[in-house]
C-alpha positions in Angstrom: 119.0 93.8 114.8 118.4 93.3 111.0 119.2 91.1 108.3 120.2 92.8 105.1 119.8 91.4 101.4 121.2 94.5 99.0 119.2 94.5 95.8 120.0 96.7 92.9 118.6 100.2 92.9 118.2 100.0 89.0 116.2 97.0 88.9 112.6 97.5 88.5 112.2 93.5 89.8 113.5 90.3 91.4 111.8 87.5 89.7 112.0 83.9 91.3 111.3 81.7 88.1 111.0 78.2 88.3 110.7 75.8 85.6 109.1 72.5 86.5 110.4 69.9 84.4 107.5 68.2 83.7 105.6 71.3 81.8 106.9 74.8 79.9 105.2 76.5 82.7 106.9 79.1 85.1 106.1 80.3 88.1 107.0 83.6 89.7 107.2 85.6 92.8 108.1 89.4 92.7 109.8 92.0 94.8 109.2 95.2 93.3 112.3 97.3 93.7 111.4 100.6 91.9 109.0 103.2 94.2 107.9 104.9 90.9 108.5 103.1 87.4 107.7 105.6 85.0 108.1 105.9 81.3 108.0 109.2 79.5 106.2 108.8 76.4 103.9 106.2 78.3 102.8 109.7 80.6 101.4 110.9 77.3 98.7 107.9 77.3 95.3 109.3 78.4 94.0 106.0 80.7 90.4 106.0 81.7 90.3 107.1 85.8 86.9 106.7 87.8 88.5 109.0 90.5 91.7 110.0 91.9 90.4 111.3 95.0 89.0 109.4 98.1 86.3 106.4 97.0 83.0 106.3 98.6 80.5 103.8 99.7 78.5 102.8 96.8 81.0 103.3 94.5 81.9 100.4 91.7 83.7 98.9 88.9 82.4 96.6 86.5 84.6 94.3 84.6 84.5 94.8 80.8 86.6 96.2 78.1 88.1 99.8 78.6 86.6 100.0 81.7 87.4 102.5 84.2 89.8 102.2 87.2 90.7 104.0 90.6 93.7 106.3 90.1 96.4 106.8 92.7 96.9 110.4 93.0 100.1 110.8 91.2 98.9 108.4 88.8 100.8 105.7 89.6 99.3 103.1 90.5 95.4 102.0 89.6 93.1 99.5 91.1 90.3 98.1 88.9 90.2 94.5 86.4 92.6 93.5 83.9 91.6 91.6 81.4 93.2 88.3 81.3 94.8 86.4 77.8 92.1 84.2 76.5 92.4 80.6 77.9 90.4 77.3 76.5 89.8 76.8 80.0 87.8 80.3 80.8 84.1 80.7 79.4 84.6 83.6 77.6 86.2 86.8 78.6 88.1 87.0 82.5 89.0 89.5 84.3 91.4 89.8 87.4 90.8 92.4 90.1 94.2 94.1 90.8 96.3 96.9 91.3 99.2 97.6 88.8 101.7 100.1 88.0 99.6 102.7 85.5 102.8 104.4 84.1 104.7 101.9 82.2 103.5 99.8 79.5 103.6 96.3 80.5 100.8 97.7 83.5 102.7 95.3 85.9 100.2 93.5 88.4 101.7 94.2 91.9 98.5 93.2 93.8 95.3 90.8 93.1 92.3 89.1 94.3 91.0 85.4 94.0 93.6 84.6 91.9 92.1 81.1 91.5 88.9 82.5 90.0 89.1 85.3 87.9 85.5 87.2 87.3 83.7 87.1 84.1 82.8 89.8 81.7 80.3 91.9 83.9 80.8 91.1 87.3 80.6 94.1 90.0 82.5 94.8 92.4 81.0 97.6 95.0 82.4 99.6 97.7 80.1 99.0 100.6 79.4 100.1 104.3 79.3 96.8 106.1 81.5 94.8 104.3 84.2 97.0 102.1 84.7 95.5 98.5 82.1 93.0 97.2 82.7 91.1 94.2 80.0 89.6 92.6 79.4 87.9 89.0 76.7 89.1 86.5 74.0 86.5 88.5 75.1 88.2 91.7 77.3 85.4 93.2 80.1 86.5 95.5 83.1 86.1 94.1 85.8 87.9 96.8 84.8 90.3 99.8 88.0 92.2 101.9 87.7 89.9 104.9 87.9 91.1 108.4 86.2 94.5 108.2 85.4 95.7 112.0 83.4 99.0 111.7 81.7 101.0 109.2 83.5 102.5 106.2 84.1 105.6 105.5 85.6 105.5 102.3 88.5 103.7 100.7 91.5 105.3 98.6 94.3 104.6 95.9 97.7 105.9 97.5 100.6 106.4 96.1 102.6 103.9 97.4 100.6 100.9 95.8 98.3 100.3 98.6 94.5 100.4 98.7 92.9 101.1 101.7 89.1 101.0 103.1 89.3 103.9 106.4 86.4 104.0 109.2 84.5 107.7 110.1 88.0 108.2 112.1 90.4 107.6 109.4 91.3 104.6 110.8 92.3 101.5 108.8 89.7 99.0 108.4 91.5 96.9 105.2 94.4 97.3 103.3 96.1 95.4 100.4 99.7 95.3 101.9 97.6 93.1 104.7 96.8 90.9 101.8 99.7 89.6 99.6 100.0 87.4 96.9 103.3 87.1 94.8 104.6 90.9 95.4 105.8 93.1 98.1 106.2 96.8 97.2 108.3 99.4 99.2 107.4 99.9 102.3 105.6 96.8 102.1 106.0 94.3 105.5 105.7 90.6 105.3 104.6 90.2 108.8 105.0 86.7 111.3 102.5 83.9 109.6 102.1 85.5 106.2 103.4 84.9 102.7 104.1 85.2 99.4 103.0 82.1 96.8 104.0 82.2 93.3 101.8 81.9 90.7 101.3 79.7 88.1 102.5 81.5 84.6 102.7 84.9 83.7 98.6 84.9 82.8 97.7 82.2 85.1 97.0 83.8 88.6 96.5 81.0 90.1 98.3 79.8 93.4 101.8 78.1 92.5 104.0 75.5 94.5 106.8 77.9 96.0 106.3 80.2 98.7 108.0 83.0 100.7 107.1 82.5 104.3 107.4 84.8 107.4 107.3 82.0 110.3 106.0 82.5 114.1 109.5 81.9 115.1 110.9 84.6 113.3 113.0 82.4 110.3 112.0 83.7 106.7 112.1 80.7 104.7 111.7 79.4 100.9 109.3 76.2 100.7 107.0 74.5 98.4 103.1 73.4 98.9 102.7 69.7 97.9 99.3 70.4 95.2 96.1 70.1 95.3 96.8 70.6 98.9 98.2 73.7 100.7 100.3 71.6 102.7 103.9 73.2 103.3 107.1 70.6 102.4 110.6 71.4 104.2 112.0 74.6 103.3 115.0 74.4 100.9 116.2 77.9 102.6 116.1 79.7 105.7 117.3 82.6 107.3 117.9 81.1 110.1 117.3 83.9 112.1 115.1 82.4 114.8 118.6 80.5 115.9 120.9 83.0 115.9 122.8 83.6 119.1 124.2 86.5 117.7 120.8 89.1 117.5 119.5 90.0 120.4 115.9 88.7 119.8 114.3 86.7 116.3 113.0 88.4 113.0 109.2 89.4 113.3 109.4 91.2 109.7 110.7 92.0 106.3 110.3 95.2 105.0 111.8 96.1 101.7 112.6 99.7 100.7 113.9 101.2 97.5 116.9 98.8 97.4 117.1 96.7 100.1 115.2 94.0 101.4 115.3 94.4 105.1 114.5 91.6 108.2 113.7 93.2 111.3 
């Protein structure tokens, strides 16, 4: 049995903005409802592309201006840093490792990494057999790693549906982004039991917000803020309920959103 919220099929997203009353901030989680944004004159745009093929160990990015990036095949999608606005806050230049739609202007972040601590100008990040992706600073600190990794990697890839992945000698899946998300899920994309979505702070400000998407053990989807500093979840202010219906035949263990529709299995 499913639970079924119909989105429109001509929205690109569904933004939940909140304004807290206290500051001009706003913070925003995103479902991506478009499989492909494109833009027709932005297809003309020659973007710098490391590779559009599979990724392999040793490879790297570094994080500067105009660097280069790992292309999806189509060209949809690329994974590399994004420079961030300047902030009084940063020393010197940021950047945010991140996947983002490549065909459309605004290069919509749909994916990142250590949100709370962008990388400064010249940090690495390495594609390596033992551990996946490494992310270091210019003195060699580690920034980020894809946790988890059980085997030795292959290689990694850029697919077309917005998801990176690091694959073992077999092909099997060692790491992926759509295990990993922050304040988006793309189509296709499944918000399995424990995880969630956090908003973030501002449009430029990656950091972790206060409100959260959450996919619980019991199978409820809820909407909840963190009381900050702390990651401590207050009462939710919505629920699906779904864990307490006596009408499905067994509690959500998913959401999965498609093209239009935002699916909970």
């Amino acid at each position: 049995m499913q639970s079924t919220v119909k989105l429109s099929r001509k929205a690109i997203s569904c933004r939940i903005k909140e304004i807290d009353c206290r500051s001009s901030d706003q913070e925003m989680l995103y479902i991506v409802g478009s499989r492909r944004c494109r833009d027709a004159q932005h297809d003309k745009v020659v973007h710098t592309a490391q590779t559009d093929g599979d990724i392999t160990v040793g490879s790297s990015l570094t994080a500067e201006k105009d660097n280069t990036s790992w292309i999806s095949p189509s060209g949809d999608f690329a994974f590399g840093f994004h420079q961030l606005p300047a902030n009084p806050n940063n020393d010197g230049e940021v950047f945010l490792l991140s996947v983002w739609y490549d065909r459309i202007p605004s290069r919509t972040i749909v994916w990142f990494a250590s949100g709370d601590r962008p990388a400064p100008e010249n940090s690495k990040l390495e594609l390596s057999s033992n551990l996946g992706l490494v992310l270091t600073d210019p003195r060699g600190e580690r920034l980020w790693i894809s946790e988890n990794i059980v085997g030795i990697v292959s290689h990694a890839t850029m697919n077309d549906m917005g998801n990176f992945l690091i694959l073992g000698s077999n092909l099997e899946k060692l790491w992926e982004s759509f295990e990993d998300p922050h304040d988006t899920l793309l189509p296709s994309q499944t918000l399995g039991k424990k995880k969630f979505l956090s908003s973030r702070q501002s449009e430029g400000n990656f950091s972790r917000g206060k409100f959260q998407l959450r996919m619980l053990d019991s199978g409820d989807l809820i909407l909840n803020t963190i009381y900050q500093p702390s990651s401590y979840a207050n009462e939710p202010y919505y629920s699906t309920g779904t864990a307490r219906d006596s009408k499905m035949s067994s509690p959500g263990k998913e959401n999965m959103f498609d093209d239009s529709v935002l699916h909970l299995y």
